[in-house]
Every structure is written in structure tokens, then in C-alpha cells.
Backbone as XML, in Angstrom:
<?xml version="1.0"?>
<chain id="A" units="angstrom">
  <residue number="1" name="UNK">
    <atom name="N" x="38.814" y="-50.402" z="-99.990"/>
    <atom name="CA" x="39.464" y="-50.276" z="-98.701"/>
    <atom name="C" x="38.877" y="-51.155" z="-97.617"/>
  </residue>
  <residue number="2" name="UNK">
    <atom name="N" x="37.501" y="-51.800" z="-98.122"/>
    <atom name="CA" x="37.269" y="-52.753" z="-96.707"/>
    <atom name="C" x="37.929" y="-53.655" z="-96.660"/>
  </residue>
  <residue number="3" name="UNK">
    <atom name="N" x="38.071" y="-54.650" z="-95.623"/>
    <atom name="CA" x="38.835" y="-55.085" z="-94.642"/>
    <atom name="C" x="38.324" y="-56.418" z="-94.199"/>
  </residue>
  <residue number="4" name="UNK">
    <atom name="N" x="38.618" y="-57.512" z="-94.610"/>
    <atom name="CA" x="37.639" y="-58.819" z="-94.023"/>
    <atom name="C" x="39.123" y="-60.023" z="-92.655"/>
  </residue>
  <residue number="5" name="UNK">
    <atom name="N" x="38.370" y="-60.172" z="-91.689"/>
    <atom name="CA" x="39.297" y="-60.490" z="-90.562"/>
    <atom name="C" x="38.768" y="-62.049" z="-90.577"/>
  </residue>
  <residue number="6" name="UNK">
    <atom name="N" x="39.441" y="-63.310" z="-91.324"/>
    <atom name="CA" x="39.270" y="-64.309" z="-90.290"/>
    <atom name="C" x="39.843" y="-64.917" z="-89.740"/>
  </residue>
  <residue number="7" name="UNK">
    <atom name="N" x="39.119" y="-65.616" z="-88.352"/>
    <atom name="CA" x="40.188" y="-65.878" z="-87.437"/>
    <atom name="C" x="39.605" y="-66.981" z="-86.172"/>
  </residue>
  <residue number="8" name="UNK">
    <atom name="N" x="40.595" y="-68.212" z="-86.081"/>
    <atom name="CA" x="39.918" y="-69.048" z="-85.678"/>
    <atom name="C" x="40.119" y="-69.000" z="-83.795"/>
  </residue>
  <residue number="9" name="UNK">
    <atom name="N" x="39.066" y="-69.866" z="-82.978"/>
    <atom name="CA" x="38.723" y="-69.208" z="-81.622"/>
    <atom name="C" x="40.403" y="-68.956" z="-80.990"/>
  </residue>
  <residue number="10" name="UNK">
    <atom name="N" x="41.265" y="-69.295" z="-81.472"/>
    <atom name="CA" x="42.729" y="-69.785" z="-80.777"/>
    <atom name="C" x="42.822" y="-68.296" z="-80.143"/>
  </residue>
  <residue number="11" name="UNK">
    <atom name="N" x="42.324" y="-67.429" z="-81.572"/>
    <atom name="CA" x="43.099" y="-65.991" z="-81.285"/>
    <atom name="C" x="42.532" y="-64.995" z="-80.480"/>
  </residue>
  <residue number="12" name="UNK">
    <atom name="N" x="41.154" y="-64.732" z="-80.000"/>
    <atom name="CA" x="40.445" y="-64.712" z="-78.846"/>
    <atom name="C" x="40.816" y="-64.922" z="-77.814"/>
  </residue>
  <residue number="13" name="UNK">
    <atom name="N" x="40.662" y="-66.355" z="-77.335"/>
    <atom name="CA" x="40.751" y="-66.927" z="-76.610"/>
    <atom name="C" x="42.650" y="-67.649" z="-75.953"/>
  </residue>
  <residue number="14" name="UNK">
    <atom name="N" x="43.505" y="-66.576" z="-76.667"/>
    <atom name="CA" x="44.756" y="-66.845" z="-76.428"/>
    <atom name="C" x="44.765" y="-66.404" z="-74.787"/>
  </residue>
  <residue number="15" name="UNK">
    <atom name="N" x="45.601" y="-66.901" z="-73.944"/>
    <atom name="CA" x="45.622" y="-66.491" z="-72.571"/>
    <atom name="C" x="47.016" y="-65.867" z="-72.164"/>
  </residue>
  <residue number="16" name="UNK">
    <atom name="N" x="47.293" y="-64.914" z="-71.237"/>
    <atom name="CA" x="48.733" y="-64.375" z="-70.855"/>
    <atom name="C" x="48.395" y="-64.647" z="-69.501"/>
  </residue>
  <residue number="17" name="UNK">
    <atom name="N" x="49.714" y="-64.647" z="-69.051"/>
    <atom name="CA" x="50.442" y="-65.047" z="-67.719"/>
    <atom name="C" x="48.962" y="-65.351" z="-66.658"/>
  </residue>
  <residue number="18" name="UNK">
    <atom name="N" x="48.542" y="-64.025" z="-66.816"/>
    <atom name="CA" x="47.204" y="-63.717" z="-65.863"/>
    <atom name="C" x="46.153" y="-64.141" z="-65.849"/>
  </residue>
  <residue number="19" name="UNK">
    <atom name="N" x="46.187" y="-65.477" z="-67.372"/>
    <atom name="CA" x="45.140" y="-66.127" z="-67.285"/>
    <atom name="C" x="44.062" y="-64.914" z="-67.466"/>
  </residue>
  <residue number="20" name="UNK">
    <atom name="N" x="44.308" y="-64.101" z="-68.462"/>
    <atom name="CA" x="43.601" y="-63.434" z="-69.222"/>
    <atom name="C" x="43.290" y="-63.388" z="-71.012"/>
  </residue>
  <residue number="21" name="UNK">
    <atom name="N" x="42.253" y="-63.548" z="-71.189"/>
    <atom name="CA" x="41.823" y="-63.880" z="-72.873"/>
    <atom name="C" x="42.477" y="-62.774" z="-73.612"/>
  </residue>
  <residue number="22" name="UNK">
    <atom name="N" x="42.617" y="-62.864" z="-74.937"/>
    <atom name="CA" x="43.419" y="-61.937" z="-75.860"/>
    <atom name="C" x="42.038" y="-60.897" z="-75.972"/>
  </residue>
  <residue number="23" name="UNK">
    <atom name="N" x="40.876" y="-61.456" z="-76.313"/>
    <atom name="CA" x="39.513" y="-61.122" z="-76.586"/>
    <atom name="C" x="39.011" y="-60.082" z="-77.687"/>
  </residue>
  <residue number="24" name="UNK">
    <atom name="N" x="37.955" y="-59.872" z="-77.729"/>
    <atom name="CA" x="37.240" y="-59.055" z="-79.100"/>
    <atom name="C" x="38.058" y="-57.207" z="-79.350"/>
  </residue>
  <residue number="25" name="UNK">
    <atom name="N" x="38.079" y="-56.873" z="-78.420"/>
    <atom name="CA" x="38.605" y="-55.974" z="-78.331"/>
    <atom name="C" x="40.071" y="-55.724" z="-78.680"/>
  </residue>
  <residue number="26" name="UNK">
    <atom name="N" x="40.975" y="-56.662" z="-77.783"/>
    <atom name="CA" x="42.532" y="-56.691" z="-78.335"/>
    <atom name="C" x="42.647" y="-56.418" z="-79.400"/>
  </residue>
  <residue number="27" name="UNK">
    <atom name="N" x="41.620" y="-57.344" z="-80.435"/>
    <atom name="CA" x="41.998" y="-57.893" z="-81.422"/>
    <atom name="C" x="41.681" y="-57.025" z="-82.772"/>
  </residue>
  <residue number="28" name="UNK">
    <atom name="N" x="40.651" y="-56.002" z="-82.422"/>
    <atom name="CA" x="39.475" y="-55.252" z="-82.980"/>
    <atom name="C" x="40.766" y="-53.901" z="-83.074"/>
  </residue>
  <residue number="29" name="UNK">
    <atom name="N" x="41.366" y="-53.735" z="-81.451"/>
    <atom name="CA" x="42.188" y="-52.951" z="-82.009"/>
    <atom name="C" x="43.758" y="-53.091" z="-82.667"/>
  </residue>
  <residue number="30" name="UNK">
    <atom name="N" x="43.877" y="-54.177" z="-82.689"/>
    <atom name="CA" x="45.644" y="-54.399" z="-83.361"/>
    <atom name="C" x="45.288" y="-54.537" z="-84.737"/>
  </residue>
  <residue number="31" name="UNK">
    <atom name="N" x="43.584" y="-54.495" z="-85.563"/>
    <atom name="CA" x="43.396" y="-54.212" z="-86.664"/>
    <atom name="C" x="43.137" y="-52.951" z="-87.179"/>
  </residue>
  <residue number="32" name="UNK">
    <atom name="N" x="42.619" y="-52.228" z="-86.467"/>
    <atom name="CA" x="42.249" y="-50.914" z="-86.786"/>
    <atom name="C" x="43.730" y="-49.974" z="-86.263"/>
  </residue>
  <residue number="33" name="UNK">
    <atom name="N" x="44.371" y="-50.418" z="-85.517"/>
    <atom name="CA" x="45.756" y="-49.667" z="-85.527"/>
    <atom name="C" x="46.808" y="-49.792" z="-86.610"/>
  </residue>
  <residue number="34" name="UNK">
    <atom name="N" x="46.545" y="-50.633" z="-87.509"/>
    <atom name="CA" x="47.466" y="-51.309" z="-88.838"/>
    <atom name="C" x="47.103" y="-50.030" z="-89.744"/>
  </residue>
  <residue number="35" name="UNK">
    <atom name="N" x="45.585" y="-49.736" z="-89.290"/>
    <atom name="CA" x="44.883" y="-48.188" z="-90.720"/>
    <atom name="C" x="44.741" y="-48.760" z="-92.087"/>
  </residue>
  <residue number="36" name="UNK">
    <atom name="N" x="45.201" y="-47.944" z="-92.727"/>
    <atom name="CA" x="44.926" y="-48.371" z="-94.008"/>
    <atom name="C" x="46.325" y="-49.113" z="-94.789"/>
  </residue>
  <residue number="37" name="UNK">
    <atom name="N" x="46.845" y="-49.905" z="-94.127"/>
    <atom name="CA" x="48.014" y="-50.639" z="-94.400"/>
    <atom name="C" x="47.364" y="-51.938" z="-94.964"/>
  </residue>
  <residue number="38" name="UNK">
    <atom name="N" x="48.765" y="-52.577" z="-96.153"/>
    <atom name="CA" x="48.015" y="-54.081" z="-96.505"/>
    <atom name="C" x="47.500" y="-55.096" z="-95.743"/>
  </residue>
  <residue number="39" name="UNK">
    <atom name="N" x="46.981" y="-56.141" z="-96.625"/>
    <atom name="CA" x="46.550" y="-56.938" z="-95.574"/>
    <atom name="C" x="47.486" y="-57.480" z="-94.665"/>
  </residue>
  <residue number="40" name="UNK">
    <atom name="N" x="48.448" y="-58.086" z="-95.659"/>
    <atom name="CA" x="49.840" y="-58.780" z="-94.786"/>
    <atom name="C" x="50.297" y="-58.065" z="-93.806"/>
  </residue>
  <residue number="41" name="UNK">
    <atom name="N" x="50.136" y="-55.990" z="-93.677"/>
    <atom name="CA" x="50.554" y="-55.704" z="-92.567"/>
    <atom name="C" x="49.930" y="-55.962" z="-91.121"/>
  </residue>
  <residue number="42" name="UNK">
    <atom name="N" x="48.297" y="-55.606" z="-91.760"/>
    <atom name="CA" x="47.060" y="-56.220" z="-90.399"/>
    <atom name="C" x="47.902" y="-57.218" z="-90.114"/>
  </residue>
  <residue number="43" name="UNK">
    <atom name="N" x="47.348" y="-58.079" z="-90.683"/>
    <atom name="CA" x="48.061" y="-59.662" z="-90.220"/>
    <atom name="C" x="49.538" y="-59.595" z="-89.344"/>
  </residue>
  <residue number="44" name="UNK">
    <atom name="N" x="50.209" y="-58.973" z="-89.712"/>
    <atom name="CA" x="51.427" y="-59.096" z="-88.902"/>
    <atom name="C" x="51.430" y="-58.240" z="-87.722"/>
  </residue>
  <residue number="45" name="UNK">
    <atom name="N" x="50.507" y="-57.095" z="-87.573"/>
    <atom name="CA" x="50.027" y="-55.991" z="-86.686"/>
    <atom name="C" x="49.197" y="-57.072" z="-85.687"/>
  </residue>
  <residue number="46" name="UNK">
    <atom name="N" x="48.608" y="-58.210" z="-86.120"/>
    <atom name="CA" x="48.094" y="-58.555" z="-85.427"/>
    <atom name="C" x="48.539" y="-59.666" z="-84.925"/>
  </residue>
  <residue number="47" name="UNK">
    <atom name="N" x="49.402" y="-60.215" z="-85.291"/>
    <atom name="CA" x="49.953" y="-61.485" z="-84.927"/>
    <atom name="C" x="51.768" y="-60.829" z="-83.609"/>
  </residue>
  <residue number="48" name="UNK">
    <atom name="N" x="52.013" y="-59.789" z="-84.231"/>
    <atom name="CA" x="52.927" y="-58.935" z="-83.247"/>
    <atom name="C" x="51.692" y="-58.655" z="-81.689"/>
  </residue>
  <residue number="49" name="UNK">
    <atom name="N" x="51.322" y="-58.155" z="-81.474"/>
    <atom name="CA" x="50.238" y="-57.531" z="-80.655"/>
    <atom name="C" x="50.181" y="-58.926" z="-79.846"/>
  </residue>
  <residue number="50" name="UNK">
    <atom name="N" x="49.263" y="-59.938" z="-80.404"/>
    <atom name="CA" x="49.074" y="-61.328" z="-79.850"/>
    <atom name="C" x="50.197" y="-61.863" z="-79.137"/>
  </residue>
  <residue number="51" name="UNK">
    <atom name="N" x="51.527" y="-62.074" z="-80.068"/>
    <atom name="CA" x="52.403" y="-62.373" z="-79.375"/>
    <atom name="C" x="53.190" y="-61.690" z="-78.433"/>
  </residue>
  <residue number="52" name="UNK">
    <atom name="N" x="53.307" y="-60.295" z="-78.466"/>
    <atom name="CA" x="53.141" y="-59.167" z="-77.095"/>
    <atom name="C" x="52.502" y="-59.853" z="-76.001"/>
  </residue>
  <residue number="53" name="UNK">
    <atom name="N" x="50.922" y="-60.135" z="-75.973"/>
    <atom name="CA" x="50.271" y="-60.311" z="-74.905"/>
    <atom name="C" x="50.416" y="-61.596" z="-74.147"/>
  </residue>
  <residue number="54" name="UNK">
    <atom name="N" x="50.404" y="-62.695" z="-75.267"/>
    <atom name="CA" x="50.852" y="-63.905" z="-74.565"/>
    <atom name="C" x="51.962" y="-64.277" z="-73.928"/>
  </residue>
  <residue number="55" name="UNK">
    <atom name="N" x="52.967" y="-63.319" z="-74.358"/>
    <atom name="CA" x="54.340" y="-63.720" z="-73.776"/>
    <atom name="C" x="55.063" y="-64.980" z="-73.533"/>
  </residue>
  <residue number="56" name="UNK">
    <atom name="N" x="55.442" y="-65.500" z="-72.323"/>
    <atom name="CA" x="55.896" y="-67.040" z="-72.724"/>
    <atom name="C" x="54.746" y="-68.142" z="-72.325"/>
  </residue>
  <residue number="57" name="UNK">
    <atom name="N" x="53.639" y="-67.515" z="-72.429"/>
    <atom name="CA" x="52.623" y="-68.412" z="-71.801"/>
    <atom name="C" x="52.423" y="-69.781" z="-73.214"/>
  </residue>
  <residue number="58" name="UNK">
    <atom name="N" x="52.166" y="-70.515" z="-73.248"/>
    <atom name="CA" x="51.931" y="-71.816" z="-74.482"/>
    <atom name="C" x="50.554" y="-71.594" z="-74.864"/>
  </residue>
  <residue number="59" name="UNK">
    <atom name="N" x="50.572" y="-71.695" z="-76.550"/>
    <atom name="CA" x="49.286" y="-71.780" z="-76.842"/>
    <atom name="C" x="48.489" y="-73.032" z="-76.170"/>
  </residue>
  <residue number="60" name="UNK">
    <atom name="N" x="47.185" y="-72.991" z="-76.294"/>
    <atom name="CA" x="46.608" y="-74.779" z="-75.868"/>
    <atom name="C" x="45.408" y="-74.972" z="-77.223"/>
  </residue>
  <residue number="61" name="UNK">
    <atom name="N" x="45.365" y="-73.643" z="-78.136"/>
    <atom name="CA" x="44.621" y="-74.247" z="-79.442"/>
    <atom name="C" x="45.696" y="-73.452" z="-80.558"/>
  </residue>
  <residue number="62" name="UNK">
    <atom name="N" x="44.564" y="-73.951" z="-81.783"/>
    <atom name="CA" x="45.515" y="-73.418" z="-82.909"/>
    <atom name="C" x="45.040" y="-71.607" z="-82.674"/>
  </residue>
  <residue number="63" name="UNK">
    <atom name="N" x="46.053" y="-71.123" z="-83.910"/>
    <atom name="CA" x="46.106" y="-70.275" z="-83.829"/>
    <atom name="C" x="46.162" y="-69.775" z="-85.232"/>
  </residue>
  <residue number="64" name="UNK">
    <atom name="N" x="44.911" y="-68.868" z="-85.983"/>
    <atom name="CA" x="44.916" y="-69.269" z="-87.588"/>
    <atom name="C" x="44.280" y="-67.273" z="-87.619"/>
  </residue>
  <residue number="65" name="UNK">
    <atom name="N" x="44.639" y="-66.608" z="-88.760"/>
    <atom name="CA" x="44.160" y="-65.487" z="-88.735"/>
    <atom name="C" x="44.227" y="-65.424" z="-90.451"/>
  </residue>
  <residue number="66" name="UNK">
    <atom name="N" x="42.978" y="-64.958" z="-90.932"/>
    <atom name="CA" x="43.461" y="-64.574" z="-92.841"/>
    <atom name="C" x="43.181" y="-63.307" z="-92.926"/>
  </residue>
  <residue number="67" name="UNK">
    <atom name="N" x="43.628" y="-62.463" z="-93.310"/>
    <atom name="CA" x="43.069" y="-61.013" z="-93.666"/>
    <atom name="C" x="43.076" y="-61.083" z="-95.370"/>
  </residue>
  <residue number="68" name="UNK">
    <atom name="N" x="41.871" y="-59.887" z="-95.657"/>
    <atom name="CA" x="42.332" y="-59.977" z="-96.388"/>
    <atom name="C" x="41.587" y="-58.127" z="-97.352"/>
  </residue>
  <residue number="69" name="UNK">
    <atom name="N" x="42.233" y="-57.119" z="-97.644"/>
    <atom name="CA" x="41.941" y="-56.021" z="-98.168"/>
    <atom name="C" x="41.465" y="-56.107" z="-99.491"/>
  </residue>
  <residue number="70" name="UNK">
    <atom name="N" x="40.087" y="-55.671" z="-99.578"/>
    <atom name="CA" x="39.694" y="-54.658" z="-101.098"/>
    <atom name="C" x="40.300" y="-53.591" z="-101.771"/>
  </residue>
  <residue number="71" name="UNK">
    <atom name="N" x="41.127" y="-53.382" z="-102.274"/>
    <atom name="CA" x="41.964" y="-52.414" z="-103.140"/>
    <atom name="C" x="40.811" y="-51.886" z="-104.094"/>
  </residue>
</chain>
């Protein structure tokens, strides 16, 4: 059931309107709210969430996330 998150600075450091960071926390929780769902769901739990926060703001780096679950 563990859980390995990687993820490059884009997704952190994503910014919304307010010129506010996505940051450790956002991100800490749009994984632990997925529970014990596959990886592909994290991943999409977390890539939904991200794109929630950023809204129409433009990325200015990449944006890369791998999950990946121990069964």
C-alpha cells in the first residue's frame, strides 16, 4: 500500500491568479485525499486539484508528476 510521489518543481511552485504557489501542502493533500485509490487515481486527484488552483493562470515551467503504488 505505500505510495511513492514524483514530481518535478513545476508542481509546487505552480502559481494562481494571486500569485500564490500550489506548495507542499496542496499537494501532500490532493494525495492523501485520493486514500487508498490507484496510482493513476492519485495522479489524476492530483493533477484535477492543481488544475482547480491554477485556473486560467499559464504555466511558466514544466509540469511532470509519476506516482506510483505498492500492491
Amino acid at each position: 500500500g505505500d505510495v511513492l510521489v514524483a514530481f518535478s518543481d513545476g508542481v509546487i511552485e505552480a502559481t494562481n491568479g494571486a500569485d500564490e504557489f500550489f506548495g507542499d501542502e496542496r499537494l501532500t493533500h490532493a494525495v492523501r485525499s485520493a486514500g487508498g485509490r490507484s496510482a493513476k487515481a492519485i495522479g489524476e486527484n492530483v493533477r484535477d486539484a492543481l488544475s482547480a488552483f491554477v485556473g486560467d493562470t499559464r504555466p511558466y515551467d514544466d509540469i511532470s508528476i509519476v506516482v506510483v503504488r505498492r500492491t
